[in-house]
C-alpha positions, -999 to 999 in steps of 0.1 A, spaced: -349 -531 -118 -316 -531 -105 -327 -525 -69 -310 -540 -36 -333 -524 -16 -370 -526 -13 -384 -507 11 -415 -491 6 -411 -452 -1 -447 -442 20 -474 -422 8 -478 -382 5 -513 -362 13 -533 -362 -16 -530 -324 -16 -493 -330 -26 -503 -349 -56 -527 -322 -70 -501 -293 -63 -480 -310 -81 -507 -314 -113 -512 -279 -112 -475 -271 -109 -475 -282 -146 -507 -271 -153 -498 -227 -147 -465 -233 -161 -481 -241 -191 -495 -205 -193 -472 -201 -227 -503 -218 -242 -523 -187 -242 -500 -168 -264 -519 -172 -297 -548 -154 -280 -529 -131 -253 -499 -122 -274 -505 -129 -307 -475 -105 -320 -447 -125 -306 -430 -150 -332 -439 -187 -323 -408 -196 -342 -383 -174 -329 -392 -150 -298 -382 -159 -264 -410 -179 -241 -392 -153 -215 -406 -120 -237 -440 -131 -231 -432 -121 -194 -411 -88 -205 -422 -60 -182 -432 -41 -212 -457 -65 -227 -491 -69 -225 -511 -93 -203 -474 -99 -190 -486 -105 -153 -504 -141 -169 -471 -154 -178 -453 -146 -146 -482 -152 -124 -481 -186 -139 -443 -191 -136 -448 -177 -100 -477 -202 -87 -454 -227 -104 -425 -224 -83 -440 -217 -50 -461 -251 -54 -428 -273 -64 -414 -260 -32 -444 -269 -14 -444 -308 -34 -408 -311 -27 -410 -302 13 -441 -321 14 -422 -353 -4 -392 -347 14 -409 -344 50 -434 -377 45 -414 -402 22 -388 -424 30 -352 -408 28 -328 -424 3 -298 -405 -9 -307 -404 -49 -345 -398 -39 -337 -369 -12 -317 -352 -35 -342 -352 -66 -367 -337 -41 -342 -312 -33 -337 -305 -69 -376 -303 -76 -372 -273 -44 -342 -258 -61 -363 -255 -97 -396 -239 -80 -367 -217 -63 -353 -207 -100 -388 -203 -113 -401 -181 -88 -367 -164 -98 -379 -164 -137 -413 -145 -123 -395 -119 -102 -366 -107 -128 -381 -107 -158 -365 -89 -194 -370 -56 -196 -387 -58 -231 -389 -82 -263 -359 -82 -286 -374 -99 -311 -402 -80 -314 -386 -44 -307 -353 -35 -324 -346 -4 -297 -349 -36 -270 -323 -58 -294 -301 -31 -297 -301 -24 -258 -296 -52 -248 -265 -57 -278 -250 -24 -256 -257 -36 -225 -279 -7 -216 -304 -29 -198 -316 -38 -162 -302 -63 -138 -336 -80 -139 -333 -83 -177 -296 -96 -174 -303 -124 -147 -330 -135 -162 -310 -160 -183 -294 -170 -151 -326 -182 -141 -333 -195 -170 -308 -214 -171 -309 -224 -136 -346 -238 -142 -336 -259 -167 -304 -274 -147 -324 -282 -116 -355 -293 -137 -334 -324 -153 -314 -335 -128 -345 -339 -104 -362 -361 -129 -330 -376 -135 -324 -378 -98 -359 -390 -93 -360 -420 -122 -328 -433 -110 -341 -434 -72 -374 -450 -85 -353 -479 -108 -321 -482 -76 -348 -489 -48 -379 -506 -68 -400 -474 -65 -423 -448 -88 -428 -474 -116 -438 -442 -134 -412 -423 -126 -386 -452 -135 -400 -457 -170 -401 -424 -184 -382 -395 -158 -347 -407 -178 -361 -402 -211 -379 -369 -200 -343 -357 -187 -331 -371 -218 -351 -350 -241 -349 -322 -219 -309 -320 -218 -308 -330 -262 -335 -294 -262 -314 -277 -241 -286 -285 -263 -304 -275 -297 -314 -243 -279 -274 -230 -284 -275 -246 -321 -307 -226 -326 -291 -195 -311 -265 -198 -335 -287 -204 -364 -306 -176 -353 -340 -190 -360 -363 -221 -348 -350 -207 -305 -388 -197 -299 -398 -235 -311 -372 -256 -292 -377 -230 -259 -416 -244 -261 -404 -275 -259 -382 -275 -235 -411 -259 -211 -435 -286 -228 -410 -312 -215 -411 -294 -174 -446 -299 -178 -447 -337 -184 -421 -344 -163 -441 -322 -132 -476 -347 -137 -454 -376 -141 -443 -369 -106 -481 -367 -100 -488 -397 -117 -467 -420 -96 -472 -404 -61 -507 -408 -68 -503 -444 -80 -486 -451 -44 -513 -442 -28 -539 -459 -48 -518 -489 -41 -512 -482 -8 -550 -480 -3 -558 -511 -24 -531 -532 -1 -547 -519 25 -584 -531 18 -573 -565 3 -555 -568 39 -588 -557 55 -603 -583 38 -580 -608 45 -584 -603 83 -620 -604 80 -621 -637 65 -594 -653 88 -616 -638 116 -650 -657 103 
């Protein structure tokens, strides 16, 4: 690593590490389409039209976008308010904030209806005869996917600058990597018009992993924390008898 400092960057609440494993867990909920929405093409229907206000079982999705966002808020203030503050490190906590913010925004503006299962819903929305809610929501779309890359961008470059987050440093780059390259594909997909529904599951797929990383290595600090601890214990002990 290409670290000049190496301060240690502290240890969060262990309630901080599972938030952030079920973070990734609910916004996973896309899983449950082949049983809760069977209609919608895998291949080529938005993730977002599982959510549409018209579809069934359509409180799942956003419930699970929803929980999503408020507990990356809750991972990023809790982060922010008991780890050491470095200026790439800060800011990819900030941008972990900012993504539960745009998710929560995904939850509470969702489409109006399917397009690609409901030709009256393609056509309205070719007219622009739909909702605000339906026309922001690719703002937030967006906006999750921005903010979800550059914190684990953010976050890997902290972990390799200040000798941090082995985890984090090892596979947060390639994670934002593979998130921007989907991202990318998504507008060659829109232009193909087909395979969209595919490379939008992976992109959420991608959120997922990168979410328990950032579980994986606070959790590894404080297992190391705690091991460092005990092996000093025992140090003391010794020196003492």
């Amino acid at each position: 690593m290409d670290s000049d400092v190496r301060d240690e960057p502290g240890v969060v609440p262990m309630r901080v590490v599972v938030l952030a494993t079920v973070a990734a867990i609910t916004y996973a909920t896309f899983l449950l389409e082949n049983v809760l929405s069977p209609k919608l093409d895998f291949f080529n229907g938005y993730v977002s039209e599982l959510s549409a206000a018209d579809q069934p079982f359509h409180l799942v999705y956003s419930t699970g976008d929803f929980i999503t966002g408020v507990l990356s808020i809750m991972v990023a203030a809790g982060t922010l308010r008991r780890l050491t503050r470095k200026p790439l490190a800060t800011a990819g906590w900030a941008f972990l904030g900012l993504f539960g913010v745009c998710a929560i925004g995904d939850a509470s503006f969702p489409l109006d209806c399917a397009p690609s299962l409901e030709t009256w819903c393609a056509l309205r929305e070719r007219s622009e005869h739909v909702s605000f809610s339906h026309e922001f929501h690719s703002f937030t779309s967006s906006a999750v996917i921005v903010c979800g890359v550059a914190a684990l961008l953010l976050l890997s470059l902290a972990a390799r600058r200040y000798g941090w987050w082995p985890a984090l440093a090892r596979w947060g780059w390639l994670l934002a990597l593979a998130e921007s390259v989907s991202a990318l594909s998504t507008l060659v997909a829109m232009y193909l018009g087909q395979w969209l529904g595919v490379v939008q599951r992976v992109q959420i797929s991608i959120l997922c992993l990168g979410l328990l990383v950032i579980a994986w290595a606070l959790y590894a600090d404080r297992r190391d924390a705690a091991r460092t601890a005990r092996d000093t214990a025992a140090t003391t002990e010794g020196a003492c008898v």
